[in-house]
N, C-alpha and C positions, 0 to 999 in steps of 0.2 A: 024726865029730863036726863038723870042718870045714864039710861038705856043708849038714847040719841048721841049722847059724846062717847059713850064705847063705840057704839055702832059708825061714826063719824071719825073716833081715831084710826078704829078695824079697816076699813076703809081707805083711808090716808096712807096706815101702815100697807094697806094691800096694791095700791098706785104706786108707793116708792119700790117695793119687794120688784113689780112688774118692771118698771122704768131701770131699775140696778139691774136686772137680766138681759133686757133688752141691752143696754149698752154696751155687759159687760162680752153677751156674745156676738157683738157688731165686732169689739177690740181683738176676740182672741184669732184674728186672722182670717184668711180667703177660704171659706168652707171649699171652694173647687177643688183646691189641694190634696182636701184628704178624702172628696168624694172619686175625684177620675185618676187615671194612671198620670205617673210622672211626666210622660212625653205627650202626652193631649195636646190635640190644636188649639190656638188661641181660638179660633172661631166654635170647636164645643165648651173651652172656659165661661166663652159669652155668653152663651145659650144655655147653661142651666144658671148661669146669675141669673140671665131674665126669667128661667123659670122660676127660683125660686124670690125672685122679689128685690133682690142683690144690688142690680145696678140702678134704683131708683135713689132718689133723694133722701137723706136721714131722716126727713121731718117726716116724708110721704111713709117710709119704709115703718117710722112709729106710728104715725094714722093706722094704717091699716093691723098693725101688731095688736093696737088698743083694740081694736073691732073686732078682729079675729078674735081674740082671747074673751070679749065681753059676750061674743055669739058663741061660744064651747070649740073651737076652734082653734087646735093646736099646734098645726100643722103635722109637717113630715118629721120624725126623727133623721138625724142623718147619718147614723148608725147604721140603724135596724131597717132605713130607707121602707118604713109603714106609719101609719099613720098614729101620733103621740096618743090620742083619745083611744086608739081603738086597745093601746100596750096597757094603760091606767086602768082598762077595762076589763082586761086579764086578769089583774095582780087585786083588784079592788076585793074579791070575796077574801082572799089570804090576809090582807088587811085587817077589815071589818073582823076576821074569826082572830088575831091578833087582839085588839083593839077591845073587844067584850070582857075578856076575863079584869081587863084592867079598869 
């Protein structure tokens, strides 16, 4: 019984962690800003919203965030403009050989 309410708060604590990310990088602004140049057309503005998922509905743009993330699915950085799994995937032995001694 013990196990089931950790695993149940783990859990709960792990849907709010997601749901505060999600919102909090809906609010920090137009990602197209700081992907394209200053003077970009409004019609490439549109076109990587739609690619990136952007101009759909809040509720629709969290469906599919929940799903992505539940399928390993992290999408694009928009930085590094590669894909967040494949960057975690790098760094992950430096980790792990961090992580042993302690």
């Amino acid at each position: 019984m013990f196990v089931l309410k950790r695993l149940g708060r783990a859990l709960l604590t792990l849907f709010v962690v997601v749901t505060v990310v999600f919102f909090v990088t809906r609010m920090s602004g137009d990602p197209t800003q700081h992907l394209l140049p200053p003077n970009s057309p409004e019609a490439e503005r549109a076109e990587l919203l739609a690619l990136l998922g952007l101009d759909r509905n809040i509720v629709v743009q969290y469906g599919y965030y929940l799903r992505n993330i539940a399928g390993g699915e992290f999408g694009l950085s928009f930085s590094a403009r590669r894909p967040v799994v494949e960057m975690y995937a790098e760094r992950l032995p430096d980790t792990v050989r961090l992580m042993l001694p302690s």
